[in-house]
C-alpha positions in Angstrom: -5.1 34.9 -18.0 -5.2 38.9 -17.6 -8.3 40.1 -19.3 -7.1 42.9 -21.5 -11.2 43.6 -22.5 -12.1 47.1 -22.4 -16.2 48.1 -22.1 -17.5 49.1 -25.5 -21.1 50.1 -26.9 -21.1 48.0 -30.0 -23.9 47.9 -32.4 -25.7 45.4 -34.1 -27.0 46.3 -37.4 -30.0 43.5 -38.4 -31.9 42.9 -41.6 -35.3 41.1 -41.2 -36.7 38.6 -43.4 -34.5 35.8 -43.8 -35.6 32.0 -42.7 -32.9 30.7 -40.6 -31.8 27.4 -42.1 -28.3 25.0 -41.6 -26.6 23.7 -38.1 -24.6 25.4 -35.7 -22.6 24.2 -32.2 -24.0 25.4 -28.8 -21.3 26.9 -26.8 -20.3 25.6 -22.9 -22.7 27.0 -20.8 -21.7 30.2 -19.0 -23.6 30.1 -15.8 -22.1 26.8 -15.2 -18.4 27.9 -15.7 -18.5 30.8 -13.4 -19.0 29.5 -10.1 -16.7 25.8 -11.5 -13.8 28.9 -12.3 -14.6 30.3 -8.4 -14.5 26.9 -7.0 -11.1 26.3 -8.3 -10.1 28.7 -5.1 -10.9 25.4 -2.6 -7.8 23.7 -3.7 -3.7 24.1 -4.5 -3.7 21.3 -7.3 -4.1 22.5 -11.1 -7.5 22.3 -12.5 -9.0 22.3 -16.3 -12.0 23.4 -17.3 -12.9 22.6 -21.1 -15.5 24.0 -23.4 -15.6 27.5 -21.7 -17.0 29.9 -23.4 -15.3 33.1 -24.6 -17.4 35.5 -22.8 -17.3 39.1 -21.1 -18.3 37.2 -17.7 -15.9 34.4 -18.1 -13.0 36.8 -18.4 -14.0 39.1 -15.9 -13.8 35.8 -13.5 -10.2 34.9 -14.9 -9.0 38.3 -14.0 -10.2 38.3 -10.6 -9.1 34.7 -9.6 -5.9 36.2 -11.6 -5.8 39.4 -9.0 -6.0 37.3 -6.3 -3.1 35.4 -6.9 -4.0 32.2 -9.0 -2.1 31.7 -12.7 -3.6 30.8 -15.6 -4.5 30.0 -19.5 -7.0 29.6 -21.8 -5.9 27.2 -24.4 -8.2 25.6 -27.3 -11.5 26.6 -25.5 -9.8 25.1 -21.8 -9.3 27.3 -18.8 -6.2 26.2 -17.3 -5.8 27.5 -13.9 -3.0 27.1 -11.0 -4.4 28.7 -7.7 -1.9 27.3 -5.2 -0.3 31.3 -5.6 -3.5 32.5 -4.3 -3.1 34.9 -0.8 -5.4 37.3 -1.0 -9.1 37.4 0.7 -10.3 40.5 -1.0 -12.0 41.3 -3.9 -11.5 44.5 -6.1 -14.7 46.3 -6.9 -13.0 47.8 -10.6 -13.8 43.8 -11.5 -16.8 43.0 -9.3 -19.1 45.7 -10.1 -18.7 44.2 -13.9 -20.5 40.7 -13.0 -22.7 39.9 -10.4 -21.1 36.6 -10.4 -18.6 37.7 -8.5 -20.4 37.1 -5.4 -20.1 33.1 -5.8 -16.1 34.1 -4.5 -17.3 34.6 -0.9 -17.8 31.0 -0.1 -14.3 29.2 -1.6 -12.5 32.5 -0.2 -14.1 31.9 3.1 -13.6 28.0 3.3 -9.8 28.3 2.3 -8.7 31.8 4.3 -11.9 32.2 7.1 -12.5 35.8 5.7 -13.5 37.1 2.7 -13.6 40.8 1.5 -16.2 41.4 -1.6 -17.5 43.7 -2.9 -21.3 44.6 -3.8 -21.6 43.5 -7.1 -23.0 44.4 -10.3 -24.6 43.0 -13.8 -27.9 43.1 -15.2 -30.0 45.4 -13.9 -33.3 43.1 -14.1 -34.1 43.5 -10.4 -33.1 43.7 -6.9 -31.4 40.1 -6.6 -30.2 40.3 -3.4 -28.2 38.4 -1.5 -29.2 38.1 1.9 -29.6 34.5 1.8 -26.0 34.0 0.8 -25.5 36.3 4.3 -27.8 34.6 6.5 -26.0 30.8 5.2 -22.6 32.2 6.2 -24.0 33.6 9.9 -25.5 30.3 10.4 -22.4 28.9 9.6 -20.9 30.6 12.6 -19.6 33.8 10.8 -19.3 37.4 11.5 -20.5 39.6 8.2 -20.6 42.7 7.9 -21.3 45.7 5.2 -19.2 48.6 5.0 -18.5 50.8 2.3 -19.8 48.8 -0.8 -18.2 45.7 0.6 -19.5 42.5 2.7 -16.8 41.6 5.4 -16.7 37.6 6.3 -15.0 36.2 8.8 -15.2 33.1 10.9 -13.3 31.3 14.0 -14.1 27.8 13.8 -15.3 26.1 9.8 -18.1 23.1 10.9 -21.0 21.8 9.6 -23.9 23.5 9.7 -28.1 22.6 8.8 -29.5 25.3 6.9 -32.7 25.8 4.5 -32.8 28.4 2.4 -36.1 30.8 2.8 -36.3 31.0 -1.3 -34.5 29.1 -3.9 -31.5 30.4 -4.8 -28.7 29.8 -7.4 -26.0 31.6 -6.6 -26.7 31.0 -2.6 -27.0 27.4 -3.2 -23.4 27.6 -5.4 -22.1 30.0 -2.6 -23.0 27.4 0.0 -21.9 24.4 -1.4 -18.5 25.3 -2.3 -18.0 26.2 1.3 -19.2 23.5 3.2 -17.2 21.2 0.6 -14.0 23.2 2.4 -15.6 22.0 5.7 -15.2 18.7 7.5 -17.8 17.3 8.2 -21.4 16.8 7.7 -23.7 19.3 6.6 -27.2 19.6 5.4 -28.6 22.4 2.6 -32.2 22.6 2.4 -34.7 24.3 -0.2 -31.7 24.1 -2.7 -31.7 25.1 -6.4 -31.1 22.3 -8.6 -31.0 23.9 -12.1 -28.4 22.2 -14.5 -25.8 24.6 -13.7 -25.7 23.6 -10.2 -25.8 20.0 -10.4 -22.7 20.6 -12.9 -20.8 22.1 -9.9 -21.9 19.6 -7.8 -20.4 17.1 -10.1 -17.5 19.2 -9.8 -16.8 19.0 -5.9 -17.1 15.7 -6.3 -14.4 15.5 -8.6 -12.6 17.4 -5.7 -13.0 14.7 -3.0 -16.4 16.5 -1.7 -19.4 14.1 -0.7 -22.4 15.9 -1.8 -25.8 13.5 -2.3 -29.3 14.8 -2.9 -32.5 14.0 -1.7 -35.3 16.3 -3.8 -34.0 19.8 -3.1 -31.7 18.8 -0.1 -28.3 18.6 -0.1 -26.0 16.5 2.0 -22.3 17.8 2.2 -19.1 15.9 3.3 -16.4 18.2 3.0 -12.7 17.8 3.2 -9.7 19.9 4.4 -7.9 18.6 1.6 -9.3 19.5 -2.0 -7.7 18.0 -5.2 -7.6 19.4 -8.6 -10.3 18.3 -11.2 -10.4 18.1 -15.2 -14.1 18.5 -16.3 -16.1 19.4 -19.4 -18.9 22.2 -19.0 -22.4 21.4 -20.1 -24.2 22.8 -23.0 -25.2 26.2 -22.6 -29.2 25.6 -22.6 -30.4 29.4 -22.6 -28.5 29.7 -26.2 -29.4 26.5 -27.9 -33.4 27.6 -25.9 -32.7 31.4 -28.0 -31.5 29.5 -31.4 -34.7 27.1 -31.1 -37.0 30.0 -31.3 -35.0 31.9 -33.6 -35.6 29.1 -36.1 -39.1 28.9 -35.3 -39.5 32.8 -34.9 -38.4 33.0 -38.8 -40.3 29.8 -40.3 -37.0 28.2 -40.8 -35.4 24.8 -39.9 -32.7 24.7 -37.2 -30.0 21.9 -36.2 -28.2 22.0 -32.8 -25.4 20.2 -32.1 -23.9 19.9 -28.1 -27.5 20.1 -26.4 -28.8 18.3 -23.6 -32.6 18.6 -24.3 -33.9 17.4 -20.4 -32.2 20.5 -19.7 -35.0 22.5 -21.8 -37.8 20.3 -21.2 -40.2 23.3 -20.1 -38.9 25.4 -23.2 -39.8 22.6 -25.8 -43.0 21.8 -24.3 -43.4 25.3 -24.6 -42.3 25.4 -28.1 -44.1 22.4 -29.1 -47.2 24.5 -28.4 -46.6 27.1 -30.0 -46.7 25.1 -33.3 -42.6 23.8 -33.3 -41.7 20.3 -34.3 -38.8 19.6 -32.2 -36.6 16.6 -33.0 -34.4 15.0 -30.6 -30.9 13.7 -32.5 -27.8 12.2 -30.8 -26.4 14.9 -29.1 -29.1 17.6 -30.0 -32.0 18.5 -31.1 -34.0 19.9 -34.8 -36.6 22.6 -34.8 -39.2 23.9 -37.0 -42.3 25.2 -37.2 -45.2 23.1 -38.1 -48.0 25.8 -39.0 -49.4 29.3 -37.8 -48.2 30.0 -34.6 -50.2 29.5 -31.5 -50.8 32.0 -28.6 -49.1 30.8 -24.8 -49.7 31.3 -21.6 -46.0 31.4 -19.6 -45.0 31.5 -15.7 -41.5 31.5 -15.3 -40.2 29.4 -12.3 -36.7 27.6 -11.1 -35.9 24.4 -12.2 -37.2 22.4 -14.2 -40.2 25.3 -14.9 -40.0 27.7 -17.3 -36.8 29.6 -17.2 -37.0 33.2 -16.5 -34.1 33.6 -19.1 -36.2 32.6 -22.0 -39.0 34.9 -21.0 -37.7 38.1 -23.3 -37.0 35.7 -26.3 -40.7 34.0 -26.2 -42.1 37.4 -26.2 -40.9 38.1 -29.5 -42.3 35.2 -30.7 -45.9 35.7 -29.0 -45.3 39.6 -30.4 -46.3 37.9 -33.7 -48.4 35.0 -32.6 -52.1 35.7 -33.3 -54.4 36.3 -30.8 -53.9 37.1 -26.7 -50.6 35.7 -24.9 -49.6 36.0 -21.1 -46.5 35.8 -19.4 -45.9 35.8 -15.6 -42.2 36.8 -14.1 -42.2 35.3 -11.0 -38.8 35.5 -10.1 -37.5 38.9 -11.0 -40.0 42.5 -10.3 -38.3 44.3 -13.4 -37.8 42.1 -16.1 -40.0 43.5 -18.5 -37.5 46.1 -20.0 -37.2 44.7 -23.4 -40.9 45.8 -23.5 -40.4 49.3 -24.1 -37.6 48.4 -27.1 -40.1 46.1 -28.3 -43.0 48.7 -28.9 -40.5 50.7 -31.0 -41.0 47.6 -33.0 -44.7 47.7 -33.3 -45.5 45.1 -30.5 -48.6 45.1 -28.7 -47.5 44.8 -24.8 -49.7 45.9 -22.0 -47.2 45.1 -18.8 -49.8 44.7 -15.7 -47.6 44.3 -12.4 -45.2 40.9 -13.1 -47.6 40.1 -16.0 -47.5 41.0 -19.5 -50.6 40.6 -21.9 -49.8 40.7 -26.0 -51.9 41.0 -28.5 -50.1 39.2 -32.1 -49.7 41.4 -34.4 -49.1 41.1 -38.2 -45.3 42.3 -38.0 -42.6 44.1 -36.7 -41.2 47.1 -38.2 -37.5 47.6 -37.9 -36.2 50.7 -35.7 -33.1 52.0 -33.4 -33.5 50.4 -29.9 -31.2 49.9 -26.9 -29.7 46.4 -24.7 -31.1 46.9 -21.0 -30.1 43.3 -20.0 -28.3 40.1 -21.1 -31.4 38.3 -22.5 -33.4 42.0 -23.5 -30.8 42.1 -25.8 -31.1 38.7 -27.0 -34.6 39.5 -27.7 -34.0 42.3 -29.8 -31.5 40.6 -32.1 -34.7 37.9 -32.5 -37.4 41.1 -33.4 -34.8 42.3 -36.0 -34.6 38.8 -37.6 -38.2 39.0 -38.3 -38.7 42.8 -38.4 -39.1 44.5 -41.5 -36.2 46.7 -42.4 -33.5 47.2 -40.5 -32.9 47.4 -36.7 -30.5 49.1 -35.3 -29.6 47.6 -31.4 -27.3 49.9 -29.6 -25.0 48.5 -26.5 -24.9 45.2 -27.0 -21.8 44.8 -24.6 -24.4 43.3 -22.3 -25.1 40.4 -25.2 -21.2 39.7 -25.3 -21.9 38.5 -21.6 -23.8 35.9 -22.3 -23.8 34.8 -25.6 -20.0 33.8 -27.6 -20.6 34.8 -31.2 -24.1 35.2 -31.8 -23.8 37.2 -34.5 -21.6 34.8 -36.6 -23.7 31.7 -35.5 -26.8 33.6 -36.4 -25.1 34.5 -40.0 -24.3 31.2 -40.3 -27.9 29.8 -40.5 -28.6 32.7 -43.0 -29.3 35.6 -40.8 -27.9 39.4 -41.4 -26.6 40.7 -38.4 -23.2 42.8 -38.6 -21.5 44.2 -35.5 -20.2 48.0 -36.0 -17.9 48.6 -33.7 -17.6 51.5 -31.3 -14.9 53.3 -30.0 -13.6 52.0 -26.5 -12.4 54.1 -23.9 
């Protein structure tokens, strides 16, 4: 399970104009496989995970789990993993500076050694994210933490229950904490939790592990167990790519088919969509999008779950680019998600950013040019401007796209799109 993936720059070289039109299959959803793939720490017994995707992030977590002792596979788009050989408590920042995941392997390294060694990590640099409520969780769990030298140092006595509620809503501190306390006998209580898709997925999860977790609005009540068992599970659709595939059909007056979707998971995105002038079908097992007429302008606030997803802000903003009239969009969870602005002008878009809110005025078109990834979904966006732009765009460093999204490019072509990948030289 050794990840043998080097850091490239790749380009993508995309020819606007085209109407996207066909069906394609959603991959398993990434953000839901990374903490399920820490969580496999807990126990001793063999686990499989099917319909992973084959992403940057998702290898970076094989090779850590792999550094820290645990063997493993991927076989026909399972993860197979054996972590009864895990011994060590520490991880190496060579793989955690690559994915800010990493930080969901405090709480399983915690609940099954009573110390963890992490270090600071890394990703997208869309704000300050930090991670002081996954700290203050563990201290009122009874721990002793600690940051030296890039890393956090955990360590506690005595595992019990704890009540704790979260000061702001948190993913990957409600992931962090969950996975621990179902390590710890006992019961616990998690308040002010995130309950985005991804997280009731890992719930389901620790159930499968002999966990008690039951949920009352956005509070969590944890039975945990010494004794965690091994677990087979399939991963849920990945919502943020069948959410960017939706508007890319409706972005280039075309007529898209998703198969693998679980549309309650996107409610705030079609509404959204349905707006903006999409017809969006629902089918067995997906959904069908196009677009009924002229596009209409939106007003957007991105918030947790089930609002507006901050990772389809970027992608709508492409569309709005070209929507007549005067849109808004609010970030409200991260300060410096705007990035993809400053590509997008390249472009021709009319963008006045104005503190977490950005104001566009719809222009006519875009005009193809050279611009550069800054983030995961920035450089979703961009691929999106090129399908519509005219000419070509040229989108430089796209490693950050391989992150998030397994074969974009050859979906994308697949539904009529141009978008080759030149490869660059990797050191």
């Amino acid at each position: 399970m050794k990840n043998t993936t080097s850091y490239s720059s790749d380009t993508f070289l995309v020819e606007g104009g085209t109407s996207l039109k066909g069906k394609v299959r959603v991959s398993g959803a990434k953000n839901a496989s990374l903490p399920i793939i820490f969580s496999t720490i807990l126990t001793k017994e063999r686990c499989v995970i099917e319909d992973v995707p084959d992403l940057l992030d998702v290898k970076n977590a094989c090779e850590l789990i792999h550094l820290l002792g645990a063997e493993g596979e991927r076989l026909d788009g399972k993860v197979l993993i054996d972590p009864s050989g895990v011994r060590s408590s520490e991880t190496p920042e060579s793989i955690v500076k690559k994915m800010r995941a990493s930080v969901l392997s405090m709480g399983p390294l915690l609940a099954r050694f009573g110390k963890a060694r992490v270090a600071l990590p890394g990703g997208c640099s869309i704000g300050a994210r930090p991670i002081d409520q996954h700290l203050k969780f563990f201290v009122s769990a009874g721990a002793q933490v600690s940051v030296r030298g890039g890393y956090v140092n955990i360590e506690i006595e005595r595992k019990r229950p704890v009540e704790f509620e979260f000061e702001l809503i948190t993913v990957t501190g409600t992931e962090n904490a969950l996975i621990y306390l179902s390590g710890v006998e006992g019961r616990s209580v998690l308040k002010n939790i995130a309950l985005e898709p991804e997280v009731i997925d890992l719930i389901e999860v620790l159930r499968k592990m002999g966990a008690s977790i039951e949920l009352e609005g956005r509070t969590a009540i944890v039975e945990g167990s010494g004794e965690l068992r091994g677990f087979e599970h399939r991963v849920i659709p990945d919502r943020i790519e069948a959410g960017t595939l939706m508007v890319a059909g409706v972005l280039t007056d075309g007529e898209v088919e998703l198969e693998n979707v679980i549309p309650e998971h996107l409610g705030a995105v079609i509404e959204k969509l349905k707006y903006a002038g999409a017809e969006v079908e629902m089918l067995e097992g997906g959904v069908r999008v196009r677009r009924k007429g002229e596009l209409r302008p939106l007003e957007i606030v991105t918030e947790e779950f089930p609002g507006f997803p901050t990772d389809m802000q970027a992608q709508f903003m492409v569309m709005l680019a070209v929507t007549p009239g005067r849109s808004m969009v609010y970030e409200s969870i991260f300060e410096n998600r705007f990035q993809h602005v400053y590509e997008l002008r390249k472009m021709g878009a009319r963008i006045d950013i104005r503190g977490r809110s950005a104001y566009i005025e719809g222009v006519e078109e875009l005009r193809g040019a050279e611009v550069i990834s800054t983030d995961l979904r920035a450089s979703a966006s961009l691929v999106l401007a090129g399908l519509i732009a005219r000419g070509t765009t040229l989108i430089r460093d796209i490693y950050h796209l391989d992150r998030g999204y397994e074969k974009l490019e050859e979906k994308l072509n697949r539904l009529g799109a141009s978008v080759e990948r030149l490869p660059a030289l990797v050191s």
